[in-house]
C-alpha positions as CSV (number, residue, x, y, z in Angstrom):
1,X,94.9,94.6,98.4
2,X,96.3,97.3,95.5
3,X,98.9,98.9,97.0
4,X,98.4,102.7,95.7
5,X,100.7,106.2,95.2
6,X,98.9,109.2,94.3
7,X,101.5,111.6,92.1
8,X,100.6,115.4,91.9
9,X,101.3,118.7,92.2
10,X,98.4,120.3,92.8
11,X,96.8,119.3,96.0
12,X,93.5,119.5,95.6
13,X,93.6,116.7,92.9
14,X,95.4,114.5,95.4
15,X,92.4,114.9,97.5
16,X,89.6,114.1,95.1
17,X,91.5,110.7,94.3
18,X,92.2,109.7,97.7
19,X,88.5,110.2,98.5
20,X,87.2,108.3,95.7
21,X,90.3,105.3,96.3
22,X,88.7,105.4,99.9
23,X,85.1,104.6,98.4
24,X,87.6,100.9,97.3
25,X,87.5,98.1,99.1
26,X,90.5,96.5,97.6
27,X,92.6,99.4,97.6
28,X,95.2,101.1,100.0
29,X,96.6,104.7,99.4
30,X,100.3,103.6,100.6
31,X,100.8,107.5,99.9
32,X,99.9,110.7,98.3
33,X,103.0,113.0,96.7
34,X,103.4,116.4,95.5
35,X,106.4,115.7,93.4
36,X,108.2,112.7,91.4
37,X,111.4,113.1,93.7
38,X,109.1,111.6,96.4
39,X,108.3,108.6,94.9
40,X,112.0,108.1,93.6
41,X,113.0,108.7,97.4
42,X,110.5,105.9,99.0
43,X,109.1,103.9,96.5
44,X,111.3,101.1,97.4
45,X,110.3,101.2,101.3
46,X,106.1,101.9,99.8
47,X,106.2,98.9,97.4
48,X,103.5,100.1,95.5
49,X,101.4,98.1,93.2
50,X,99.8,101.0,90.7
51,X,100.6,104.8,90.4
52,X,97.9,107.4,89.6
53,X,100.7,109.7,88.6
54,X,99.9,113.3,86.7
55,X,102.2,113.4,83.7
56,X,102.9,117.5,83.9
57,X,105.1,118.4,86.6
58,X,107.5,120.5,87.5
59,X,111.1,119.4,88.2
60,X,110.5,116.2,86.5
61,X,107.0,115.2,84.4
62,X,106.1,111.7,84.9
63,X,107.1,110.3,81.9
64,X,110.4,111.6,83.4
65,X,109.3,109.8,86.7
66,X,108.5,106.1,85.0
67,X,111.7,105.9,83.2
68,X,114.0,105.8,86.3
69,X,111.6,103.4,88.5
70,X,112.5,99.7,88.0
């Protein structure tokens, strides 16, 4: 099972990919986020195998986002 965490702001794009992860067997959505602080704050406890993370944020962008996670 790929352990999944949805990244974006803007919630109607976390919807469309949660529905179309659901249509995956193989997949679980472990969570879906509005912001990169989320992810920073749980991604330890989540474990997550992939992120489907929107590179233009506020706050902090992605690219911001995948240079502080281990």
């Amino acid at each position: 099972m790929l352990r999944c965490v949805i990244v974006d702001d803007e919630p109607l794009a976390r919807r469309g990919l949660a529905l179309r992860l659901q249509a995956i067997g193989q997949v679980q959505l472990v969570a879906s986020c509005a912001s990169a602080q989320e992810v920073l704050t749980h991604q330890a406890e989540w474990q997550p195998d992939c992120l489907l993370l929107d590179i233009d944020m506020p706050r902090m962008s992605g690219l911001q986002l995948m240079q502080r996670l281990p």
